[in-house]
TORZATI-950729 format. One record per residue (C-alpha): residue number from 1; x, y, z negated. Coordinates in pm, whole numbers, plus 32768, in hexadecimal, padded with zeros to 4 digits. Layout:
# TORZATI-950729
NODE    nr   east   north     up
NODE   NUM      X       Y      Z
...
***
This chain:
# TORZATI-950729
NODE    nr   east   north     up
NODE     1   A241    D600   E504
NODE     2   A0FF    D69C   E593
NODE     3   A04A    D800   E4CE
NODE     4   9F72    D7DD   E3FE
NODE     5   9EB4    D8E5   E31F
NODE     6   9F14    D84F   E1B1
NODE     7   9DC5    D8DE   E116
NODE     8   9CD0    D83B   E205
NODE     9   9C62    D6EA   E1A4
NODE    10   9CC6    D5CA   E277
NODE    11   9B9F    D4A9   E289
NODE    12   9C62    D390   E359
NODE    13   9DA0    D3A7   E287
NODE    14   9F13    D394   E30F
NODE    15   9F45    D2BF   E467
NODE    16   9FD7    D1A7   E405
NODE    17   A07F    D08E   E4CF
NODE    18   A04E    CF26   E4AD
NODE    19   A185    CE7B   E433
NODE    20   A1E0    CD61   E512
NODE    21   A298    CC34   E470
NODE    22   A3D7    CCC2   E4B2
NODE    23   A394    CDF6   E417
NODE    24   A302    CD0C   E2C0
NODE    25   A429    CC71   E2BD
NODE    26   A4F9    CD94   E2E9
NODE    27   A457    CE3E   E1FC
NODE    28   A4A0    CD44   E0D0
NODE    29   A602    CD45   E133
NODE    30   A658    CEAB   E16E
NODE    31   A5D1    CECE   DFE3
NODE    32   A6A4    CD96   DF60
NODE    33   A7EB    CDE6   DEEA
NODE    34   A8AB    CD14   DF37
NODE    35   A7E5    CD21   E090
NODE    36   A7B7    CB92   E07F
NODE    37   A67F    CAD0   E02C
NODE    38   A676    C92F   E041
NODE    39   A5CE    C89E   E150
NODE    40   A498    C7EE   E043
NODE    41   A472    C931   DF69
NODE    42   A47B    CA17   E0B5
NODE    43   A350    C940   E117
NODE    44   A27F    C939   DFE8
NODE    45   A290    CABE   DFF5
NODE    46   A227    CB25   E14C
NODE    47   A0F5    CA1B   E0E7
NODE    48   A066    CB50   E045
NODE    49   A081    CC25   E179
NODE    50   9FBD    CB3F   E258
NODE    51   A0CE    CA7D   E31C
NODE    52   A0C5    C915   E34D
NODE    53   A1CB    C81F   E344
NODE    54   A204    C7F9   E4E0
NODE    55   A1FB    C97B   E4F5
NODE    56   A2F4    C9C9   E401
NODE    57   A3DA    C88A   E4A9
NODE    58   A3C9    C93A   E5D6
NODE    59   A412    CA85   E567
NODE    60   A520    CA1D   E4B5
NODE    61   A5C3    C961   E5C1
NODE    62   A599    CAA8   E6C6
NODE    63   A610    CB85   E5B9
NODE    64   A76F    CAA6   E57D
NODE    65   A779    CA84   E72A
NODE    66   A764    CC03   E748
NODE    67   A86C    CC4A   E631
NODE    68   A78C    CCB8   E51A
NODE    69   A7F0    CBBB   E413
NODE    70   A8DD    CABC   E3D1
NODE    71   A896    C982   E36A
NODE    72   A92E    C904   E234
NODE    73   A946    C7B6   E153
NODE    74   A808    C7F4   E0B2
NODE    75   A73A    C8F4   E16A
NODE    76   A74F    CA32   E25A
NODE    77   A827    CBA3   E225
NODE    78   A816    CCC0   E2D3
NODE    79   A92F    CCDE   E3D4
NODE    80   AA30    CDED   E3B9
NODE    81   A9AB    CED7   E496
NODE    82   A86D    CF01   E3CB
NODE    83   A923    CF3E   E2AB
NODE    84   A948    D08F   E30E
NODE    85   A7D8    D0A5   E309
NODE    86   A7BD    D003   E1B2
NODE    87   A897    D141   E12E
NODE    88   A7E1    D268   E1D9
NODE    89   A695    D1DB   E162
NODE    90   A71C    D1AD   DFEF
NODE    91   A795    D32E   DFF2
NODE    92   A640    D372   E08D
NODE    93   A5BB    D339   DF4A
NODE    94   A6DF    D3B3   DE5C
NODE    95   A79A    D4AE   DF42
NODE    96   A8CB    D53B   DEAC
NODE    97   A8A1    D6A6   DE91
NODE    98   A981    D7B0   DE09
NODE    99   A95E    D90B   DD81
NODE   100   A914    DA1A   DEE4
NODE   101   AA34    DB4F   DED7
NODE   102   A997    DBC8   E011
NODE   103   AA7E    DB24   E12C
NODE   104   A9C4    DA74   E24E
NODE   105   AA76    D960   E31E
NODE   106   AABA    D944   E454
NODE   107   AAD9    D872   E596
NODE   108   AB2E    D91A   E6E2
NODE   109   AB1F    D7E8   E81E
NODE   110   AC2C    D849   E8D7
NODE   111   AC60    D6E7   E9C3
NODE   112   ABF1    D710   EB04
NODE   113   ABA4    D612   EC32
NODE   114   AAE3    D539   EB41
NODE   115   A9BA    D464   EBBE
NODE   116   A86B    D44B   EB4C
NODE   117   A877    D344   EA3E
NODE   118   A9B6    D3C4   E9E1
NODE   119   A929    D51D   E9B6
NODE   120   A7F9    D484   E8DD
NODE   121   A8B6    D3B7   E7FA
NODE   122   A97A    D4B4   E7A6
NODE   123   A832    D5A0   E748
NODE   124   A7E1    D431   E683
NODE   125   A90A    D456   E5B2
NODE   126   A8E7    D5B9   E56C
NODE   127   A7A2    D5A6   E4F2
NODE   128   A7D7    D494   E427
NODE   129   A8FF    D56C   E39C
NODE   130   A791    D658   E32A
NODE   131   A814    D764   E446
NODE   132   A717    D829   E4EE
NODE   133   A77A    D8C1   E650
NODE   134   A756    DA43   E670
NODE   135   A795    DA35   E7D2
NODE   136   A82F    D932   E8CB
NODE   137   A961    D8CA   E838
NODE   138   A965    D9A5   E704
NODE   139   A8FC    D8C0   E5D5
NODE   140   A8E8    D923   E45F
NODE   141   A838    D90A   E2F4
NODE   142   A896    D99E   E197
NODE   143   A9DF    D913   E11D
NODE   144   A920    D868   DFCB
NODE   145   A933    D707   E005
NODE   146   AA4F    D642   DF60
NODE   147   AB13    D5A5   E08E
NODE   148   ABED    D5F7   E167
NODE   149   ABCB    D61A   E309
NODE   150   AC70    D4F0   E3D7
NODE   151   AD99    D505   E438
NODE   152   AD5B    D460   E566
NODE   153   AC79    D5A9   E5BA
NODE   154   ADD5    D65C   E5E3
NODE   155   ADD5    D586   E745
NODE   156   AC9C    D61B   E7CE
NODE   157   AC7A    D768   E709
NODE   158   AD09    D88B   E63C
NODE   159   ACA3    D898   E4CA
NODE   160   AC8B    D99A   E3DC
NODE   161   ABE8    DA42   E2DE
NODE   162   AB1E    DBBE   E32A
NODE   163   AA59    DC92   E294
NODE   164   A92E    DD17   E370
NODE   165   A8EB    DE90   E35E
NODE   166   A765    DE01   E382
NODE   167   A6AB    DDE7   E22C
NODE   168   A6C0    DC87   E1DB
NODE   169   A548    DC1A   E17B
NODE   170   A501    DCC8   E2DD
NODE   171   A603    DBCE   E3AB
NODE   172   A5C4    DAAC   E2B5
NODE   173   A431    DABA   E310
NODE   174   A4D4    DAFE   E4BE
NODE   175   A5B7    D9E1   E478
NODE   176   A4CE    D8EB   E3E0
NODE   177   A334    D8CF   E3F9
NODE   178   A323    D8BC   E293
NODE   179   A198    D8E6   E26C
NODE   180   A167    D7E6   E346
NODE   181   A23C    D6E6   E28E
NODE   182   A1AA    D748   E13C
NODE   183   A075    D729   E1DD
NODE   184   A08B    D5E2   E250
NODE   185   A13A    D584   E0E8
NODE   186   A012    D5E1   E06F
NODE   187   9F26    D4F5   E147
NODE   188   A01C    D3CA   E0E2
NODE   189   9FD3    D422   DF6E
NODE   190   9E94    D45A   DFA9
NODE   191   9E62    D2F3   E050
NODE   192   9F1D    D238   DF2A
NODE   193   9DE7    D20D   DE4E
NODE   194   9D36    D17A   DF98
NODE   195   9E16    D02C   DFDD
NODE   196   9DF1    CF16   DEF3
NODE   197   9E91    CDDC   E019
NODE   198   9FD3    CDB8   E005
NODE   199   9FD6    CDD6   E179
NODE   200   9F5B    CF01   E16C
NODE   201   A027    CFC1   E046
NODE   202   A161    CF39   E124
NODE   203   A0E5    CFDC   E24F
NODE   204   A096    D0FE   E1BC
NODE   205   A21F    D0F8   E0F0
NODE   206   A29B    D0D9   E235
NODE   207   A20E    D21C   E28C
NODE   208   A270    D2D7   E130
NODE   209   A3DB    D264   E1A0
NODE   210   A3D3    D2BA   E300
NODE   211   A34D    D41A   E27F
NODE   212   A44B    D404   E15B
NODE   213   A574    D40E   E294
NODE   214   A4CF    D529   E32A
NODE   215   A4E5    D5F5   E1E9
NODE   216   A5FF    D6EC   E22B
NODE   217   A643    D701   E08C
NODE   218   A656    D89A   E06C
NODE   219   A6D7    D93A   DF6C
NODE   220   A56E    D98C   DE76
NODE   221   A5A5    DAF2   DEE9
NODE   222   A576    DAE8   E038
NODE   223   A43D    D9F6   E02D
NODE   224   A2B8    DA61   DFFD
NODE   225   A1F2    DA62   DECE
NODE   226   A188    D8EF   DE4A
NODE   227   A28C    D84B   DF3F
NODE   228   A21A    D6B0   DF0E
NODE   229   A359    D631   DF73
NODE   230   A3C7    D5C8   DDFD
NODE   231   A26D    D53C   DDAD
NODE   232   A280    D45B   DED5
NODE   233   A3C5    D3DF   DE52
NODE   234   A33B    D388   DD2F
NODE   235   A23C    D2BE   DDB2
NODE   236   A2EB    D1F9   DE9F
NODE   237   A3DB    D1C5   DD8B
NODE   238   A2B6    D122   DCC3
NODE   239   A24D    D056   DDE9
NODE   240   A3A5    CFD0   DDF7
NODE   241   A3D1    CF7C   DC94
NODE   242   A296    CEC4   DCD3
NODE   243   A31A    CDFD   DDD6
NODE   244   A446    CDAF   DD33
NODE   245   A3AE    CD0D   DC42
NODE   246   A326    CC1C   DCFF
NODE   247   A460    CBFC   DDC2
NODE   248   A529    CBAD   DC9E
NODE   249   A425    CAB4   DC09
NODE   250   A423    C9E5   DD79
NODE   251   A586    C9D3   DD57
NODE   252   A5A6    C96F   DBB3
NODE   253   A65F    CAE8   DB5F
NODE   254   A780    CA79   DC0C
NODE   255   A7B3    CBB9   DCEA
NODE   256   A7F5    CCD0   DC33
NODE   257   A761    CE4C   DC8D
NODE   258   A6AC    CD72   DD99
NODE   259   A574    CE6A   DE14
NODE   260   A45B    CE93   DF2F
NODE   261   A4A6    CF37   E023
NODE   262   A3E6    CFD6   E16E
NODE   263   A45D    CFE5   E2D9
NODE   264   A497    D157   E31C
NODE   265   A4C3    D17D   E4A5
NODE   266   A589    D2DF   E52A
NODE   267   A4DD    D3DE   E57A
***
């Protein structure tokens, strides 16, 4: 998440990346629920987003060869292990929340002799568990969201709950570089009324959701003035109603609560 001064205007816009086929397809599927799409309607949709027919064959077979889906009778699903994905980008955009009593939780790493990756996927985990590290090891946020800690953490970590002597807008705004995110937020929204390509309102989605993850979902007290976090909700939210229409029409109405979706990478 790079700085950036929320009141000076930006002229290039957000940097977006250019989806690949895989991230098309993944996109479509992480927003379909169920996560499944048959193989002619899957086609006629990434049409609209510039891929050809040999491109998308190939993608799809490298994306089935290196686990991502499963084929089925009629089409492609996401594999299991994305599935995981599928349900921290849905409570990206509705993230359960509760009311804030003041109590902060926390992580303390107390494994040792861990290797690099080991060491990194842990910090993965933790801050896709919206944890922010105070110092190496030491890993905590406002106890407001509504779910509870792993309790596979217990392996690796103590847990707890605490309440820090230091005011908590001050180690919120330490914790997190919240006028950075808001200002990017803004750039996104900002860049909406500038895409009209379907190509390029998924590529840009795909950035609201990757920024969506990043969003460490603070209790309103503890966040600045005109926070954009709930606006850009709402209009990925649109974007995916959008798409689900056409999803649904492809496939006759037969999926129910099937929606568009956009590959969010971790930070």
């Amino acid at each position: 998440m790079r700085s950036n001064d929320p009141g000076e205007p930006v002229p290039d816009g957000p940097r977006l990346r250019p989806l690949s086929a895989r991230s098309v397809v993944l996109s479509l599927l992480l927003g379909t629920h169920p996560p499944e799409l048959p193989a002619r309607e899957l086609g006629r949709l990434v049409e609209g987003f510039d891929l050809g027919g040999s491109t998308l064959r190939a993608a799809l077979s490298r994306m089935v060869a290196a686990g991502d889906l499963r084929r089925t009778d009629t089409g492609y699903r996401l594999s299991d292990r994305l599935l995981e994905r599928q349900r921290r980008q849905d409570e990206s955009v509705r993230p359960r929340t509760r009311s804030w009593r003041g109590e902060w939780e926390l992580v303390v790493v107390t494994a040792s002799g861990r290797g690099p990756a080991e060491r990194a996927e842990l910090r993965t985990r933790l801050a896709g568990l919206r944890l922010a590290e105070l110092r190496e090891g030491v890993w905590l946020r406002p106890a407001n969201l509504g779910r509870p800690l792993p309790v596979a953490l217990d392996e690796v970590a103590e847990r707890g709950t605490a309440r820090p002597a230091r005011p908590a807008a001050e180690l919120a705004a330490r914790l997190w570089p919240l006028d950075a995110w808001a200002g990017e937020a803004r750039e996104l929204l900002g860049h909406m009324g500038r895409t009209g390509r379907p190509a390029e309102r998924l590529t840009l989605f795909a950035a609201v959701v990757r920024h969506l993850l990043a969003d460490p979902v603070l209790p309103p007290s503890l966040l600045p003035a005109g926070w954009p976090g709930d606006e850009l909700r709402a209009a990925y939210a649109d974007y995916r109603r959008g798409l689900e229409s056409e999803v649904r029409s492809l496939v006759g109405g037969s999926r129910p609560h099937a929606g568009g979706g956009a590959e969010g990478r971790r930070p």
